[in-house]
C-alpha positions as CSV (number, residue, x, y, z in Angstrom):
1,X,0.0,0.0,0.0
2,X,1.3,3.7,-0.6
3,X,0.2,6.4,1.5
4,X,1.3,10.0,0.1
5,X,1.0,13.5,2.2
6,X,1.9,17.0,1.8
7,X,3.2,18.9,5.2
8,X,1.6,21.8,6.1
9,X,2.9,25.1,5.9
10,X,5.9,25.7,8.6
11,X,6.2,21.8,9.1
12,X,9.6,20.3,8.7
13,X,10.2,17.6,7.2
14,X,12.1,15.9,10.1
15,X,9.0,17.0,12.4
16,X,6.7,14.9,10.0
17,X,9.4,11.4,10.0
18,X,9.1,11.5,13.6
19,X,5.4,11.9,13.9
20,X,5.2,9.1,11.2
21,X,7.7,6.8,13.4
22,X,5.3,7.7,16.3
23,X,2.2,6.8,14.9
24,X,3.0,3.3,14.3
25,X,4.3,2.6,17.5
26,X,0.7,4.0,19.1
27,X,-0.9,1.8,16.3
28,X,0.7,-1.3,17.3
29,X,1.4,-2.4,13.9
30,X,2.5,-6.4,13.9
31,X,6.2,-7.3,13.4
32,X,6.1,-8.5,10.0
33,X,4.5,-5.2,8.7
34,X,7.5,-2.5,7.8
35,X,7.0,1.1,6.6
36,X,9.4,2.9,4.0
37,X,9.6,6.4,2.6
38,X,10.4,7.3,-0.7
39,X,10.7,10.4,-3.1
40,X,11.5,13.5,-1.2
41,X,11.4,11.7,2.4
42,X,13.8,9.1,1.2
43,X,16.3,11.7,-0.6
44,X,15.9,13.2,2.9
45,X,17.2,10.1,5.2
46,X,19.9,9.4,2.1
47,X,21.4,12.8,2.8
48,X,21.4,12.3,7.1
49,X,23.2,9.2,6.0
50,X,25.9,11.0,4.7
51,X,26.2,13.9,6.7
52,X,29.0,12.6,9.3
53,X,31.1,11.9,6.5
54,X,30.3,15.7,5.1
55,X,31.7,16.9,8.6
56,X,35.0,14.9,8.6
57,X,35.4,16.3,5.0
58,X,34.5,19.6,6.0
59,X,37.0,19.7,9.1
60,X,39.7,17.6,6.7
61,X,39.4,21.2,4.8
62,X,39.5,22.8,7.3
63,X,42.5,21.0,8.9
64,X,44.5,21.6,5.4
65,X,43.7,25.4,4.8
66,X,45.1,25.8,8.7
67,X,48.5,24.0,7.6
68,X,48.3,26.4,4.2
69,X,48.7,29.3,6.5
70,X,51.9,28.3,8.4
71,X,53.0,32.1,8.7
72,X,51.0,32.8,10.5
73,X,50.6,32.3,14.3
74,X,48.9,29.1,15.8
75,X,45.7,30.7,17.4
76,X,45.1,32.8,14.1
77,X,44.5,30.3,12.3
78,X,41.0,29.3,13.3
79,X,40.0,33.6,12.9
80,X,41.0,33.5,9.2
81,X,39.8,30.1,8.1
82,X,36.3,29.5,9.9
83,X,34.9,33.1,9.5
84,X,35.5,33.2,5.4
85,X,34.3,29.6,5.4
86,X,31.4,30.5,6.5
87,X,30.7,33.3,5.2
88,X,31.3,31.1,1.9
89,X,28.5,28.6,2.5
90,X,25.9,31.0,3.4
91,X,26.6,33.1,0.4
92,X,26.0,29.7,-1.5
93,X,23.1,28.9,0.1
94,X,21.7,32.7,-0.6
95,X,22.7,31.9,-4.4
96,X,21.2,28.1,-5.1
97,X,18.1,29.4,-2.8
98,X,18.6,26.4,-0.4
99,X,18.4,26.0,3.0
């Protein structure tokens, strides 16, 4: 069986897994009935999936920009190289429109 649904204006889409997951635990669905998501919600758990790995890479960057800067002193690095990175993703994410 498919069951489709649209979230309301303001709803996350995180908000609406858990209140899925939730309602079939209070349903007390048997063991040998399993739910999946697909489409948007399954694009959504793919990319949580592979978020840790996006964190090591993104600190791996960061680690390697550090050691490009060796003039200068050890406790600057982390003023210079965090501040423009960021300011770097959140002007991408103002182009592309995303959040």
């Amino acid at each position: 069986m498919t069951l489709s649904f649209n979230l309301a204006p303001g709803i996350a889409l995180s908000d609406a897994v858990k209140t899925i997951h939730g309602m079939e635990q209070n349903m007390g669905m048997p063991g040998r009935i399993h739910g999946s998501f697909s489409g948007t919600l399954q694009a959504f758990q793919a990319s949580l999936a592979s978020e840790p790995f996006l964190i090591l890479a993104a600190l791996a960057a960061v680690y390697c920009a550090r050691h490009s800067l060796r003039e200068l002193h050890p406790s600057d690095h982390h003023s210079v190289t965090l501040p423009s990175a960021g300011v770097g993703a959140v002007l991408a994410l103002m182009l592309f429109r995303t959040d």
